[in-house]
N, CA, C and O atoms as CSV, one atom per row, in Angstrom:
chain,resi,resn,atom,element,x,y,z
A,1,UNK,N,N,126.481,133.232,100.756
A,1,UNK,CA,C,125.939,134.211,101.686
A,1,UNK,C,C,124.867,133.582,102.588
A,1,UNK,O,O,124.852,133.862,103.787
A,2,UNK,N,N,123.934,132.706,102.026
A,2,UNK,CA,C,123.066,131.935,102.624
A,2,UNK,C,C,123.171,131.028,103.878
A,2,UNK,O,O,122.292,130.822,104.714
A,3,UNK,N,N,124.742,130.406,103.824
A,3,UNK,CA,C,125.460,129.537,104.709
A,3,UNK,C,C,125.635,130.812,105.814
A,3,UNK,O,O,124.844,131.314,106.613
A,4,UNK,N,N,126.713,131.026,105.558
A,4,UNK,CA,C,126.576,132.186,106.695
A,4,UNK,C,C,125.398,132.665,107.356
A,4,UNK,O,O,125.381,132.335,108.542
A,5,UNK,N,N,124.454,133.303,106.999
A,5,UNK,CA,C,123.289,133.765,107.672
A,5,UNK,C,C,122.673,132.579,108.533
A,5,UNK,O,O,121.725,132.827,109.278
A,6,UNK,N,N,123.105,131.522,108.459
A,6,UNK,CA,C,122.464,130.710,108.564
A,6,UNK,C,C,123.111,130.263,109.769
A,6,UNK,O,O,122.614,130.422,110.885
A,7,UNK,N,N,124.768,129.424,109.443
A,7,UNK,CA,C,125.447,129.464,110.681
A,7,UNK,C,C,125.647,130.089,111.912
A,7,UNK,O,O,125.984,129.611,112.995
A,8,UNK,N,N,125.288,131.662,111.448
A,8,UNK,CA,C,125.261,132.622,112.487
A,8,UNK,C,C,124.394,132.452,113.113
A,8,UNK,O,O,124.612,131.894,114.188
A,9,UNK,N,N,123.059,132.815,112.795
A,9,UNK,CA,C,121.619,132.421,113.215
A,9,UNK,C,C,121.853,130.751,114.046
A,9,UNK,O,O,121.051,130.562,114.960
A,10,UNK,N,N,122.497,130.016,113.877
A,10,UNK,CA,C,122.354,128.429,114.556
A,10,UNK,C,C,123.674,128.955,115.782
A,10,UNK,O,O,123.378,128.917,116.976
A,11,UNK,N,N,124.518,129.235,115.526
A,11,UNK,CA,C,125.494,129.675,116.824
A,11,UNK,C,C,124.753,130.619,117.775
A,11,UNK,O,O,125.069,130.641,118.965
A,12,UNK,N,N,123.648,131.502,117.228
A,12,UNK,CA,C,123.073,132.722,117.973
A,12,UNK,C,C,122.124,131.789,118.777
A,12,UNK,O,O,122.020,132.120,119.959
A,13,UNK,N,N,121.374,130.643,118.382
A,13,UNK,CA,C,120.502,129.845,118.595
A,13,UNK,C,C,121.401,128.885,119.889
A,13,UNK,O,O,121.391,129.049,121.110
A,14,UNK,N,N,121.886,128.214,119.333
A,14,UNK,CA,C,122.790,127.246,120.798
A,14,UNK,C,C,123.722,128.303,121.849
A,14,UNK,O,O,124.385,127.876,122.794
A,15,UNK,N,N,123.632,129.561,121.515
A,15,UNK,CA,C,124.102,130.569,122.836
A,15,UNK,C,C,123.138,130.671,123.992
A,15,UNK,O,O,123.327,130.607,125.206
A,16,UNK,N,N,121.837,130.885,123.124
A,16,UNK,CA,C,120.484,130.763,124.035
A,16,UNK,C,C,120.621,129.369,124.310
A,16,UNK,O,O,120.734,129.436,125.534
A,17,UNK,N,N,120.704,127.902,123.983
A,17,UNK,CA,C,120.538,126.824,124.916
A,17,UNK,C,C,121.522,126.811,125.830
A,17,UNK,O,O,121.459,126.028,126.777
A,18,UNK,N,N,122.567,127.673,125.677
A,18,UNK,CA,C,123.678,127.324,126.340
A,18,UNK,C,C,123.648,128.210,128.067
A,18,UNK,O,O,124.190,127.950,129.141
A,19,UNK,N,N,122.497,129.587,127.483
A,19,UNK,CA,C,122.292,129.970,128.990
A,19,UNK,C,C,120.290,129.419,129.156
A,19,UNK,O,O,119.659,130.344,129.667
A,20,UNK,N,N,119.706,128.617,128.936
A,20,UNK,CA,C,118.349,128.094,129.140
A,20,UNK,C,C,118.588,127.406,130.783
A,20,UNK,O,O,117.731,127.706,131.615
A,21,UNK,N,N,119.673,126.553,131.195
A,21,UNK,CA,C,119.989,126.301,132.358
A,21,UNK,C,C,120.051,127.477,133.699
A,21,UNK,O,O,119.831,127.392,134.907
A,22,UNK,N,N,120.403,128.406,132.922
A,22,UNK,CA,C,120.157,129.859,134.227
A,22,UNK,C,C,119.228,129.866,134.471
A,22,UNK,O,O,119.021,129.692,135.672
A,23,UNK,N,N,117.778,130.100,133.403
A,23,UNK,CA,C,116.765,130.609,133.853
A,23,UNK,C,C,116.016,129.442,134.571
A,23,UNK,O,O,115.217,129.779,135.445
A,24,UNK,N,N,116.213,127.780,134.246
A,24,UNK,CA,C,115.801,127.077,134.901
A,24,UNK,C,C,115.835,126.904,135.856
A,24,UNK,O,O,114.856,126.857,136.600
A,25,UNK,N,N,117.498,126.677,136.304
A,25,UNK,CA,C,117.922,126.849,138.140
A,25,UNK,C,C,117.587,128.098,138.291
A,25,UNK,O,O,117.327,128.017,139.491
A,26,UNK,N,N,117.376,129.229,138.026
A,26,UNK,CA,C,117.143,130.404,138.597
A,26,UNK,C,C,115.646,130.748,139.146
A,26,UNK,O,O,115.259,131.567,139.980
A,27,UNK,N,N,114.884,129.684,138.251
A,27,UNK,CA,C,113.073,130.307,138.249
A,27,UNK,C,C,112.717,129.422,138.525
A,27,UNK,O,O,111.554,129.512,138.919
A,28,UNK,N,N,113.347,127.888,138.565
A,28,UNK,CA,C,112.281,126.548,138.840
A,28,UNK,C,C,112.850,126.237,140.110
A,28,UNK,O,O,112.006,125.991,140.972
A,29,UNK,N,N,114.169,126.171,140.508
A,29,UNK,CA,C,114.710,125.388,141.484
A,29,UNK,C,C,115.161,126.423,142.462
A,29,UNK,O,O,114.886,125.953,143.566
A,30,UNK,N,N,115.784,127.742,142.631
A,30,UNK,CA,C,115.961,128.522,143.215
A,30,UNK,C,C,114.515,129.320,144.174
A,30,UNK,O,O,114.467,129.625,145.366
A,31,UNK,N,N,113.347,129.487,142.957
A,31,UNK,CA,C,112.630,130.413,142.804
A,31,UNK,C,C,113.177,132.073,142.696
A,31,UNK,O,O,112.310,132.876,143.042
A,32,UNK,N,N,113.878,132.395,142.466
A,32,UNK,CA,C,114.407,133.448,142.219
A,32,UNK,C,C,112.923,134.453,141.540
A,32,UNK,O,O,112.010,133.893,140.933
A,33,UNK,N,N,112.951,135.886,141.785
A,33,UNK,CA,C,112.262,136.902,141.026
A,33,UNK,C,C,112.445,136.313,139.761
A,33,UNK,O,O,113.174,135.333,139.604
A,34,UNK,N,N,111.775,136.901,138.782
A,34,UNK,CA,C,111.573,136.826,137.159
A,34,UNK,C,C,112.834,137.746,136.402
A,34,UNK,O,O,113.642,137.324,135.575
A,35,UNK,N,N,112.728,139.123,136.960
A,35,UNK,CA,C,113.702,140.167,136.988
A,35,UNK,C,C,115.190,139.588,136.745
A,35,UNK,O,O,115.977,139.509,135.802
A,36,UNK,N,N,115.149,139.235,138.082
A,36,UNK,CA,C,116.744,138.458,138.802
A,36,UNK,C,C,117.197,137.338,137.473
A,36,UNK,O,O,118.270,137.355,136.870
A,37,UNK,N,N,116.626,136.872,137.359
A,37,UNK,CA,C,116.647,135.388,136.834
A,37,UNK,C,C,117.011,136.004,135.371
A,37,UNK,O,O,118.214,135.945,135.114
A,38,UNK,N,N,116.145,136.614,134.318
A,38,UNK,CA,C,116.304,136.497,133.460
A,38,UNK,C,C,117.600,137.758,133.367
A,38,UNK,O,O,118.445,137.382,132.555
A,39,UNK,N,N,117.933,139.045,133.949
A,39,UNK,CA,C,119.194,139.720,133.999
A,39,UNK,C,C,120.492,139.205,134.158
A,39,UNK,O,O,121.534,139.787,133.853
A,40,UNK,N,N,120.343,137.712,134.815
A,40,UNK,CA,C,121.626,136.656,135.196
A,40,UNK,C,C,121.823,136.189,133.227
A,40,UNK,O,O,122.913,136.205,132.655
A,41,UNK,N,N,120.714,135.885,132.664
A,41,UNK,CA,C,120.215,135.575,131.539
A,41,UNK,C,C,121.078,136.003,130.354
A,41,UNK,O,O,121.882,135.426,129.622
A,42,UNK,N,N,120.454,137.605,130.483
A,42,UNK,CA,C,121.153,138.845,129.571
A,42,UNK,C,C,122.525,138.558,129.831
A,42,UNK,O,O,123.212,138.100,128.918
A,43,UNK,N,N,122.994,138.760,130.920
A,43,UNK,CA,C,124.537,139.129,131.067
A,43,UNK,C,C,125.497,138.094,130.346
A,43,UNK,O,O,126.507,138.213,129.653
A,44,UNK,N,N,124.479,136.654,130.971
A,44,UNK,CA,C,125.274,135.314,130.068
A,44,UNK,C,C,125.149,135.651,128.432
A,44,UNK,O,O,126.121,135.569,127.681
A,45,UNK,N,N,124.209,135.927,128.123
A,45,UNK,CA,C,124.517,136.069,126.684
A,45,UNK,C,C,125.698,136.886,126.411
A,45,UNK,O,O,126.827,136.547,126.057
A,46,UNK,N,N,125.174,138.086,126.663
A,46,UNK,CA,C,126.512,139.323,126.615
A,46,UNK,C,C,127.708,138.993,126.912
A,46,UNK,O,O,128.415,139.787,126.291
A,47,UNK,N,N,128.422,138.224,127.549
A,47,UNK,CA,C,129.380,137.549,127.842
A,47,UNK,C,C,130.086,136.045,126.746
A,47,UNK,O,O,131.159,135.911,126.158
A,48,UNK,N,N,129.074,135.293,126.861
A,48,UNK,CA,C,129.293,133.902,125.597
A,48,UNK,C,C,129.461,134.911,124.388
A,48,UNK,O,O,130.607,134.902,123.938
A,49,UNK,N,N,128.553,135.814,123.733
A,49,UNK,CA,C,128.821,136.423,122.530
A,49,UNK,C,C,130.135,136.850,122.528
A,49,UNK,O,O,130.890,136.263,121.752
A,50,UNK,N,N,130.578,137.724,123.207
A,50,UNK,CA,C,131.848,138.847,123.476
A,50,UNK,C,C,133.124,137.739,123.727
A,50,UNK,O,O,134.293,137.867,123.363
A,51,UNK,N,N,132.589,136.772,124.364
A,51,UNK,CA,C,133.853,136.069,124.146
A,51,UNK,C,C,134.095,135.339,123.106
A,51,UNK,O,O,135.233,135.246,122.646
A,52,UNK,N,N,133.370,134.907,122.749
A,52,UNK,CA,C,133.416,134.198,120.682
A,52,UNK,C,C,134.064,135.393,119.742
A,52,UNK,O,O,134.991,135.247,118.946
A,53,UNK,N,N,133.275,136.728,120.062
A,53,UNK,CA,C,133.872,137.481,118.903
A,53,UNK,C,C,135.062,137.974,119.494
A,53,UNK,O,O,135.824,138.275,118.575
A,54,UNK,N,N,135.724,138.260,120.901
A,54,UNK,CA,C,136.897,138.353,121.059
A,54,UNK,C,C,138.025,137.408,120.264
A,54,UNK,O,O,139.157,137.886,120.199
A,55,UNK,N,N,137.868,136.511,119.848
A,55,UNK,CA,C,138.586,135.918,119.035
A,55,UNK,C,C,139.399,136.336,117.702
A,55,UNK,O,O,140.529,135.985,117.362
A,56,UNK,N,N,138.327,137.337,116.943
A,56,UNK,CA,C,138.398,138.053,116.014
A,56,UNK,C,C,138.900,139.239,116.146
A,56,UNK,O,O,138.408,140.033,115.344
A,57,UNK,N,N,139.509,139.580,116.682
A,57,UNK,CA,C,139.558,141.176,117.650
A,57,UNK,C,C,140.149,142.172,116.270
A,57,UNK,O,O,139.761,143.203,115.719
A,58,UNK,N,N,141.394,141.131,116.078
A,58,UNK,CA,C,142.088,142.401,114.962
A,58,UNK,C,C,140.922,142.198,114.164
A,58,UNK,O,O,141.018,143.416,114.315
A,59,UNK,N,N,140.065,141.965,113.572
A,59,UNK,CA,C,139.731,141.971,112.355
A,59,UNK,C,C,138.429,143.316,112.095
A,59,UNK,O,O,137.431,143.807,112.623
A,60,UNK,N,N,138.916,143.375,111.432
A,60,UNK,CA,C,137.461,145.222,111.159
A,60,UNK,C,C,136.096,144.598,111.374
A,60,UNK,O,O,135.660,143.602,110.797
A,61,UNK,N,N,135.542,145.268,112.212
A,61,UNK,CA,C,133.550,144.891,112.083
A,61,UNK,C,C,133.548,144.058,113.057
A,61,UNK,O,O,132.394,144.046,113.484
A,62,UNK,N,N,134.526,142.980,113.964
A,62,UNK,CA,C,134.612,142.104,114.530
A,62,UNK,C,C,133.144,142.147,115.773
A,62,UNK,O,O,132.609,141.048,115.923
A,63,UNK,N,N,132.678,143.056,116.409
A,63,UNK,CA,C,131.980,143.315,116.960
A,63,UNK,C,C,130.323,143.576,116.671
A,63,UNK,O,O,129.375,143.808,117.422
A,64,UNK,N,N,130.471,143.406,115.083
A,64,UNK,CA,C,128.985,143.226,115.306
A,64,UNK,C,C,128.504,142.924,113.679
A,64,UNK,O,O,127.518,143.364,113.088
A,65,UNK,N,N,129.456,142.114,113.247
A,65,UNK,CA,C,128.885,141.380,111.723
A,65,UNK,C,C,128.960,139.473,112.218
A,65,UNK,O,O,129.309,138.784,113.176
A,66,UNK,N,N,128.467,139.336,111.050
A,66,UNK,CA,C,127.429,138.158,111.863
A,66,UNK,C,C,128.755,136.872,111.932
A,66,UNK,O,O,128.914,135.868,112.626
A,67,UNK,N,N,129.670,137.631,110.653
A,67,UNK,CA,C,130.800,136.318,110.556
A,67,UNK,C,C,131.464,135.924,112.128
A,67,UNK,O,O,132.003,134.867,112.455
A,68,UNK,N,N,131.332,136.605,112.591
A,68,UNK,CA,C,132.487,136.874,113.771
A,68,UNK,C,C,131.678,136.249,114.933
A,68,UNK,O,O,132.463,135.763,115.747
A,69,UNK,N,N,130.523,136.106,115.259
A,69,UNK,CA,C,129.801,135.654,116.996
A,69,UNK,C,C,128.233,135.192,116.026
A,69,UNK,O,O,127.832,135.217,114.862
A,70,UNK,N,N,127.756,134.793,117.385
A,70,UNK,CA,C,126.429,134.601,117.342
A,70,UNK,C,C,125.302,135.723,116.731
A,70,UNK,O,O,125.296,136.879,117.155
A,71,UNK,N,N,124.691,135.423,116.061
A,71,UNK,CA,C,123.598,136.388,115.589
A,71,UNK,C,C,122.183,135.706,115.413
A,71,UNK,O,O,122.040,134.591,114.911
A,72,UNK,N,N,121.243,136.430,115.841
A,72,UNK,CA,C,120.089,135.881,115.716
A,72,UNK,C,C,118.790,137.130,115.025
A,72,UNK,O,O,118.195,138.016,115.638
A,73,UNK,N,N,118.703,136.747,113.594
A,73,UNK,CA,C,117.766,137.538,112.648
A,73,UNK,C,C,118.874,138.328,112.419
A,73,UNK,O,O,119.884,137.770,111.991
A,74,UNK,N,N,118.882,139.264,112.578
A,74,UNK,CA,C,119.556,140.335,112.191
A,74,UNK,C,C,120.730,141.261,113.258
A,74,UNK,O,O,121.636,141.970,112.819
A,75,UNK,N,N,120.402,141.010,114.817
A,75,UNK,CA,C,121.349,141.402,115.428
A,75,UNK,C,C,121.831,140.435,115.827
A,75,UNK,O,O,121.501,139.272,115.593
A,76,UNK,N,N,123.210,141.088,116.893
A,76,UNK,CA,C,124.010,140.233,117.540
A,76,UNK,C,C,123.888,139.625,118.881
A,76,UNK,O,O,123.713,140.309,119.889
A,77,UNK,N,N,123.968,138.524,118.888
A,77,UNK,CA,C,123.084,138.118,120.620
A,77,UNK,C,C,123.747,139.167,121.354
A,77,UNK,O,O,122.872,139.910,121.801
A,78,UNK,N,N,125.178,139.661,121.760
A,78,UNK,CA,C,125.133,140.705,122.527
A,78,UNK,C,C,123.967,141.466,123.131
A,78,UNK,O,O,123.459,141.566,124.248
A,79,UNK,N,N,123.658,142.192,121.344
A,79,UNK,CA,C,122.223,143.421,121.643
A,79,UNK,C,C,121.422,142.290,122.489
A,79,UNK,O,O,121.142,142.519,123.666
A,80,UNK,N,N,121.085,141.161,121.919
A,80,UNK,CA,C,119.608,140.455,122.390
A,80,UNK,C,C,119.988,140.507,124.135
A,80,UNK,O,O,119.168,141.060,124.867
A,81,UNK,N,N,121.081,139.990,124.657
A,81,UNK,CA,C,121.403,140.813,126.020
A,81,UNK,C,C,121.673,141.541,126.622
A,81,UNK,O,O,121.808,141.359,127.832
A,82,UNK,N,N,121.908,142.899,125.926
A,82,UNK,CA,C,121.814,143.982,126.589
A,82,UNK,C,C,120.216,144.535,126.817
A,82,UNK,O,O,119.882,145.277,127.741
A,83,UNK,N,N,119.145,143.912,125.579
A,83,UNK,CA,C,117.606,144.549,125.598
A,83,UNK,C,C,117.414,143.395,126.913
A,83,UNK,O,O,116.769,143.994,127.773
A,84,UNK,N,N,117.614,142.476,127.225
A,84,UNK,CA,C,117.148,141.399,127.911
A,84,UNK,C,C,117.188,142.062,129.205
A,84,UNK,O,O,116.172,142.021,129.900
A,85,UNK,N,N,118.301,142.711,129.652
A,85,UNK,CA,C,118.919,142.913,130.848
A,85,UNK,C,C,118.078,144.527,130.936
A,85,UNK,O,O,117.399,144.958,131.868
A,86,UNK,N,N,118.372,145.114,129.770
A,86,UNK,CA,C,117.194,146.558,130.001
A,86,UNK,C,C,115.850,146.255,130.531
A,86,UNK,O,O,115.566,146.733,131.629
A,87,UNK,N,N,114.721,145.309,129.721
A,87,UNK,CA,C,113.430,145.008,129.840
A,87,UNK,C,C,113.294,144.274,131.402
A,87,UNK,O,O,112.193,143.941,131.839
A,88,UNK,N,N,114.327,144.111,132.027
A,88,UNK,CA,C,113.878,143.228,133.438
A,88,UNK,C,C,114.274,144.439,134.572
A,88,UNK,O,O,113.557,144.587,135.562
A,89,UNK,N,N,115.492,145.305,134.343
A,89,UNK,CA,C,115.552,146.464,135.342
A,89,UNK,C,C,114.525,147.383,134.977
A,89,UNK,O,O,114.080,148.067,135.899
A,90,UNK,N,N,114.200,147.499,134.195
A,90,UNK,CA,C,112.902,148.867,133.979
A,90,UNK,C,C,111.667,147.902,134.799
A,90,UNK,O,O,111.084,148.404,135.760
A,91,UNK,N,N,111.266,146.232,134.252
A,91,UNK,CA,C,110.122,145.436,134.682
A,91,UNK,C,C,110.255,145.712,136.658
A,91,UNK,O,O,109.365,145.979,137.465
A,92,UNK,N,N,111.658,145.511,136.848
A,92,UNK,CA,C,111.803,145.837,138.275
A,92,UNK,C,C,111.700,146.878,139.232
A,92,UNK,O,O,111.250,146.974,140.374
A,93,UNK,N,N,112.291,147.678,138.362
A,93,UNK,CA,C,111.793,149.280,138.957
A,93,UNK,C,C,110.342,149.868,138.779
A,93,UNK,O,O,109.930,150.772,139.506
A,94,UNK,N,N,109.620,149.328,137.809
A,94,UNK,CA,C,108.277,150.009,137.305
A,94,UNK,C,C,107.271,149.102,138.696
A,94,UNK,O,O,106.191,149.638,138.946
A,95,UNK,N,N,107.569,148.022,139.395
A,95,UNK,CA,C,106.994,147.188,140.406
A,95,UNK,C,C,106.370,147.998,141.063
A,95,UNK,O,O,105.728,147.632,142.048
């Protein structure tokens, strides 16, 4: 059980290095808003996750147990990009 939690947590972990290049070209080299940049962010996650666990599709739970995609602590990077992408349109609209 330990392996698992663990693997998941390290796949949930290299999803985030795998979109760290957005926010760089987006905020260092672009200058892009903060907003902009990190919602490009969210979506990449939400996307890399959904397509890993699309893999699993027939299988029950496929969508949000840790065997199946990236997970980091306890949720599924999905959630971590859907809150990502919430916290920068509310940060944008509240301006």
């Amino acid at each position: 059980m330990i392996i698992l939690l663990i693997r998941g947590n390290i796949l949930g972990l290299l999803m985030f290095v795998a979109v760290s290049p957005i926010a760089l070209i987006g905020g260092f080299l672009l200058k892009l808003a903060d907003p902009i940049t990190m919602c490009c962010v969210g979506v990449a996650l939400v996307a890399i996750d959904l397509l890993v666990r699309f893999r699993s599709r027939p299988s029950k739970g496929w969508l949000t147990q840790r065997e199946f995609g990236g997970t980091l602590f306890f949720l599924p990077v999905w959630a971590f990009g859907i809150v990502v992408v919430c916290l920068n349109i509310a940060k944008a609209l509240l301006r």
